[in-house]
N, C-alpha and C positions, 0 to 999 in steps of 0.2 A: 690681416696681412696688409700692407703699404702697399699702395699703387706704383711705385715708383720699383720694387721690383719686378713685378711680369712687365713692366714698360721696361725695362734698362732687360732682360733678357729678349725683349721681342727686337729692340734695337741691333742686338749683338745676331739674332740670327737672320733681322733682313740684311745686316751688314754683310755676313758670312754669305747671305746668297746671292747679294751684290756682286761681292768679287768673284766667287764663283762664275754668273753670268758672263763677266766683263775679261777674268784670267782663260776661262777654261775653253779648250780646241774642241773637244769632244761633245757631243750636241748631245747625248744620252746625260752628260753630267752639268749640261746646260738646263736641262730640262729637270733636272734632281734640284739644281739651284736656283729657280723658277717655284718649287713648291717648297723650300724652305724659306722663301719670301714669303709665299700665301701661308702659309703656319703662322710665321711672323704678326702676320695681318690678324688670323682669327687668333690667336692668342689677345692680341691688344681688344679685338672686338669683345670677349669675352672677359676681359679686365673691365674695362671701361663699363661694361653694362652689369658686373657686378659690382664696382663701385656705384654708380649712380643707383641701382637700384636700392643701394642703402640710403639712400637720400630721401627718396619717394616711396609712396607706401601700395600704389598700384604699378605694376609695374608689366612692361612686354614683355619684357626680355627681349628686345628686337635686334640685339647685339651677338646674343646664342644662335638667332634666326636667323640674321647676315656670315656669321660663322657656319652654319649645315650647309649653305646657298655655296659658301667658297667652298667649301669641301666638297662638295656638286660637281661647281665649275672643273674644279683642279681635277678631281678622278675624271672626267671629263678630256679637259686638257693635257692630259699624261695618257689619254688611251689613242687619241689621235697623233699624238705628237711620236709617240714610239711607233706609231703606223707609219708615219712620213718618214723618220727615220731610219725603221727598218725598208721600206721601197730607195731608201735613197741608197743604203747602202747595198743592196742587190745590184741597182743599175751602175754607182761607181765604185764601187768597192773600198768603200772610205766613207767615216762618219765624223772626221777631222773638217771642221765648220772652214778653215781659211783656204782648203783645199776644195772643197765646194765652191766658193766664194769665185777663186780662181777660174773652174771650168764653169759655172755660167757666164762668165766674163767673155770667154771665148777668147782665139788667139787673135782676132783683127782689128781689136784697138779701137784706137779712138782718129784714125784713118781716114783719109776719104776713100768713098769705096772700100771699106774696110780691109785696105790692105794697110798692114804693117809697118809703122812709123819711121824710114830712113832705112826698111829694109826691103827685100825684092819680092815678086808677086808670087816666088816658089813657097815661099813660108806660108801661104795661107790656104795652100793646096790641099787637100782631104787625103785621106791616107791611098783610098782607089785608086785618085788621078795617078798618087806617085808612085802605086804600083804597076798602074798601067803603062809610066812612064820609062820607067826602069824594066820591063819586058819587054 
């Protein structure tokens, strides 16, 4: 088999996890396209080192070994990553990344004194105050 097809499939599926990363709101299917770039990767490691090793006649295979190691990392990476995920979304009930994005932001801007841009010092009041305020 030509090198030039497991290269022209590993292209297509880090491409596909590219856009994935870069389209997708959902951090669980952020994370699905994050390991279809690492496939990506050991697929080409494992091209590359079997073609080279038809060249040479002793060979590591240190291209299969860099491939077990990302398969390591990644189960790795996907066990912690669905852990932050799932704690994230207990605390805000949402696993939509720009929605996130948003409440670490917090509502005070970029402020002095973190109040609120051309608006009054009520907006930046906690929900207690304005209940205590409205009692």
């Amino acid at each position: 088999m030509h090198l030039a097809y497991p290269a022209v499939l590993s292209a297509l599926l880090f491409c596909t996890g590219l856009y994935g990363v870069l389209a997708r709101r959902n951090a669980i299917l952020v994370l699905m396209s994050v390991e279809l770039m690492l496939n990506a990767v050991n697929l080409n490691l494992v091209a590359f080192d079997v073609w080279l090793s038809r060249a040479a006649e002793e060979t590591l295979h240190s291209g299969q070994a860099l491939a077990l190691f990302t398969i390591a990392i990644a189960a790795a990476e996907i066990g912690i990553g669905l852990a932050i995920v799932l704690a994230v979304y207990r605390n805000r009930g949402t696993s939509d990344i720009d929605k996130l994005r948003d409440t670490a932001e917090g509502p005070g801007g970029d402020g002095p004194d973190g109040d609120v841009p051309g608006g009054d010092a009520s907006a930046t009041r906690t929900a207690a105050e304005k209940a205590e305020a409205t009692a």
